[in-house]
Structure formats: structure tokens, C-alpha cells
C-alpha beads as a LAMMPS data file, in Angstrom:
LAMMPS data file: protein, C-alpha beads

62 atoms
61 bonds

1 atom types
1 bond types

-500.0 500.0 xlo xhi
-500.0 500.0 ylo yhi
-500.0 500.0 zlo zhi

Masses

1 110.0

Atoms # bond

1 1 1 169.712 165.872 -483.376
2 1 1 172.238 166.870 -480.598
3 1 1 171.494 170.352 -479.067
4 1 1 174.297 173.401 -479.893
5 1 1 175.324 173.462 -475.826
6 1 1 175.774 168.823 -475.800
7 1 1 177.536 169.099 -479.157
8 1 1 180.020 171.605 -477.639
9 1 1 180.602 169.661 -474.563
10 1 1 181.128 166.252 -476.841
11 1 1 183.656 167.732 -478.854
12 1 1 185.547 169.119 -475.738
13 1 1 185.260 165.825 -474.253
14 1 1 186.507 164.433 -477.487
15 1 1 189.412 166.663 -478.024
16 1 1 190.400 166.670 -473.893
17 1 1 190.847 163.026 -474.550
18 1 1 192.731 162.856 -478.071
19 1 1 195.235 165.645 -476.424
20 1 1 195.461 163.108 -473.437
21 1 1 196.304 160.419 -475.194
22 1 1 199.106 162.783 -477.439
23 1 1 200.575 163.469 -474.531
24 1 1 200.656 159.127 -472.966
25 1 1 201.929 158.468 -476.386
26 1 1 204.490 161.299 -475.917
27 1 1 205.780 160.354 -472.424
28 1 1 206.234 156.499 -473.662
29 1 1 207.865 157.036 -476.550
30 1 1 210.300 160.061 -475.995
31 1 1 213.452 159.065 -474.466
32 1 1 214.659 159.932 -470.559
33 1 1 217.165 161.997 -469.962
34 1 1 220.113 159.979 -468.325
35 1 1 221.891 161.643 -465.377
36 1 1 225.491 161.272 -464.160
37 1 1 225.221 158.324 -461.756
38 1 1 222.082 157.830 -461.690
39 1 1 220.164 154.136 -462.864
40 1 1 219.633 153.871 -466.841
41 1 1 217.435 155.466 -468.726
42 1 1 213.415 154.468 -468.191
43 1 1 211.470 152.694 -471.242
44 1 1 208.761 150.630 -472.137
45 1 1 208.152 147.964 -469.669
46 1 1 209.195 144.080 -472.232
47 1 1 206.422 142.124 -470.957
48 1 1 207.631 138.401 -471.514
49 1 1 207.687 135.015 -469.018
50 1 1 210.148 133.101 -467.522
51 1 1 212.148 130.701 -470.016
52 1 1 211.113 127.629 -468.712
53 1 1 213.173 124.444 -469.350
54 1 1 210.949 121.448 -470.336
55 1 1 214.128 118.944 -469.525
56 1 1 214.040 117.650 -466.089
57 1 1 217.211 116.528 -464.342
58 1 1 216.198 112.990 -463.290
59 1 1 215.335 111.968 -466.452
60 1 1 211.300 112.066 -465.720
61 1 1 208.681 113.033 -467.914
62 1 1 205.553 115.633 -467.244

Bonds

1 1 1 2
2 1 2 3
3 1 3 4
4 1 4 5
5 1 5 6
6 1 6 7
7 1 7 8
8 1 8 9
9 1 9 10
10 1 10 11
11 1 11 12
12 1 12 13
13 1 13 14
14 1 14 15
15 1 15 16
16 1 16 17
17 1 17 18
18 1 18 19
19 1 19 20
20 1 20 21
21 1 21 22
22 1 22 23
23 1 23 24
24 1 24 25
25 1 25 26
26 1 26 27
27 1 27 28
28 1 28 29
29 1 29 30
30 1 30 31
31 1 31 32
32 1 32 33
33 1 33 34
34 1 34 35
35 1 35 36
36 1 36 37
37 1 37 38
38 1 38 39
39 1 39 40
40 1 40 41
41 1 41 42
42 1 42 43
43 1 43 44
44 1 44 45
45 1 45 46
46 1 46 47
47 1 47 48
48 1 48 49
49 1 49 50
50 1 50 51
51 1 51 52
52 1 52 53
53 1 53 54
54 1 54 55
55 1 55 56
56 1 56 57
57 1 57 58
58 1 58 59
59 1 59 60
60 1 60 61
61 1 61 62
């Protein structure tokens, strides 16, 4: 059985972290204001590779 003074300090530790990750899950998801000449608006990085082309010019194979 957890003491009365470590079951405090796991439930702050607890609820520091659930209000930390409200607040990531806040800033990635709301969107950025845009500004008048300034670059677009910030998002979510896509995270996808290259489109490779599996046909070769000279005809070869592998």
C-alpha cells in the first residue's frame, strides 16, 4: 500500500503529464495564425518517401 505523501506525488506526476500532453495535442492540432506576407500557415509535418520510378531509361532490369 502506497503511503498518503507517494500517492500525492503520483497523482501530480500523473496529472502534470496528462495536462502536458493536452496542451502537445493542442499546439498540433489548432491551426496558425497566417500573417500578411509572411510563409503559409505551419501543420503537421506528411511524413512520406520519395516516389521512386522502378522504369529505367536504358531498358535494364534491377
Amino acid at each position: 500500500m502506497l503511503g498518503s505523501a507517494a500517492l500525492r506525488e503520483l497523482l501530480l506526476v500523473v496529472a502534470v503529464a496528462v495536462v502536458g500532453l493536452l496542451l502537445a495535442t493542442v499546439a498540433a492540432f489548432t491551426p496558425w495564425p497566417v500573417t500578411p506576407g509572411g510563409s503559409a500557415p505551419s501543420g503537421l509535418v506528411e511524413v512520406r518517401g520519395p516516389s521512386v520510378s522502378t522504369d529505367r531509361p536504358d531498358g535494364a532490369v534491377g
